[in-house]
C-alpha positions, 0 to 999 in steps of 0.5 A: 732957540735953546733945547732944554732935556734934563736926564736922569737915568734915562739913557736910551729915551735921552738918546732917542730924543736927541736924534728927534730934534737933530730929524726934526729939520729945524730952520732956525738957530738952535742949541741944545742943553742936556742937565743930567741929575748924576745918572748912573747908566752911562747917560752922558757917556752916551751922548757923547759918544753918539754925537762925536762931531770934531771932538765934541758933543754934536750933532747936524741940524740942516748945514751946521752942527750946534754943540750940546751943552751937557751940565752934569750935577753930582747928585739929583737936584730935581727937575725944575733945578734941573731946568733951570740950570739948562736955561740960564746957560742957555742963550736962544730967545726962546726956550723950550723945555723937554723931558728926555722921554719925548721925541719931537715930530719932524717940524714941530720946533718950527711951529712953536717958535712960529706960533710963539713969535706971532703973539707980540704980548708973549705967551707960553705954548705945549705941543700936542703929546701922543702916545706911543701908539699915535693916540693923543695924550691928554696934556691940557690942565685945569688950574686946581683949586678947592672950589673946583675939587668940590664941583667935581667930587662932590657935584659931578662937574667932571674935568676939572682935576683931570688932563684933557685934549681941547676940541680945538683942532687949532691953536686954543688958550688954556689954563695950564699944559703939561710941561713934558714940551714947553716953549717959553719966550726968554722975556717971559722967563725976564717977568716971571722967573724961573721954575720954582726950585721948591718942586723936587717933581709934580706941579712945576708946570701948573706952578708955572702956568699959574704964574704966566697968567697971573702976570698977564700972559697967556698959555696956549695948546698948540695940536700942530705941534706935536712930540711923542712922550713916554709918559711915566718912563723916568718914575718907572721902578719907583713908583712910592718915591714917586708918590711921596714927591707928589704929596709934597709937591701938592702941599707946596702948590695948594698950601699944607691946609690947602692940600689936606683940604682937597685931599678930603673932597677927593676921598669922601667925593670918591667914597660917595660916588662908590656908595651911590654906584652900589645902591 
């Protein structure tokens, strides 16, 4: 299995997540690829000088120790660039996807690979994310569309536009997870590509999951896996960048018109709603 972190900016978190996969007593073959988008706080510096092993960037898995491939770009190319990059020099049989920002839970590399492995159709599976508390994060996706924004902001059909947790205590098909822990088989990647590079941040992994589905595969939750992702710490401070990357992602996912259209429902939807509340 190949481990693609990308880092921007995120040193400590970066570092943390690292030292999870290394505790995380995974059985299997393993390397780890950190993409770092030209960050500016010593991030692969650190890495480096964290997991010094005989002259290189290492650290021990069970009774070998697996190089960390570090990428640096010279500048932020986003992070489904990002990604990308991370996963054509990766050479696992499956690749999973995590944000420097998470840490995964001792096990929980085995139980996706597990899961994934067992599926001889292919699929593409999300841990289950917890907050920093130990809650549980809403990381399941409806795929949005315009039909859907209008049955929940026009006719109170909640749950469409918003993250949930399935009821499900094992293992449920869904139609879209977060991607902050993905785990994509490589023969999934050898049919339906790459992430789309056009997404800077936002709607990459609902892009992806659509386009899984659409090539006859399926998107699965996994709750015994599990990892820890503080969510939002790699926006943090940049919270108008952020926001203006979001418009343009959901202009890119939903098509210009598509955009402006579900952006309508939702403001007159919302408008609505208040003007009932108040009467």
């Amino acid at each position: 299995m190949s481990v693609i972190v990308v880092s921007f900016n995120t040193r400590d978190l970066t570092l943390s997540c690292l030292k999870s996969i290394e505790k995380s007593g995974f059985r299997g073959k393993l390397e780890v690829v950190v993409v770092d988008n030209a960050s500016t706080d010593g991030s692969v510096e650190a890495i480096q000088s964290s997991f010094q092993y005989g002259g290189q960037a290492k650290f021990k898995v069970q009774s070998y120790n697996p190089k960390i491939k570090i990428i640096r770009n010279k500048e932020n190319v986003g992070f489904a660039k990002a990604n990308n990059q991370g996963t054509r020099k990766a050479k696992g049989g499956y690749i999973l996807l995590l944000n420097s920002d998470t840490e995964v839970k001792r096990g929980s590399l085995d139980k996706l690979v597990e899961f994934v492995a067992g599926k001889e159709d292919g699929v593409v599976v999300g841990a289950r994310l917890l907050n920093g508390d130990g809650t549980v994060q809403e990381s399941v996706m409806h795929l949005p569309t315009l039909g859907r924004a209008i049955e929940e902001f026009w006719l109170g059909r909640k749950r469409w536009f918003g993250k949930y947790v399935p009821k499900s205590k094992g293992p449920v098909e869904v139609e879209a997870v977060v991607g902050a822990a993905m785990l994509v088989p490589k023969k999934v990647i050898d049919k339906v590509g790459l992430l789309d590079e056009r997404y800077f941040f936002y709607f990459e992994d609902l892009d992806y999951c659509r386009r899984v589905r659409c090539a006859g595969f399926k998107v699965y939750y996994l709750p015994a896996a599990a990892a820890v992702h503080y969510h939002g710490a790699s926006g943090k401070g940049q919270e108008a960048k952020m926001q203006r990357r979001l418009v343009a992602a959901s202009k890119i996912y939903h098509g210009a018109l598509g955009h402006w259209l579900v952006w309508w429902v939702m403001w007159t939807g919302q408008k609505w709603q208040k003007l009932v509340g108040r009467s």
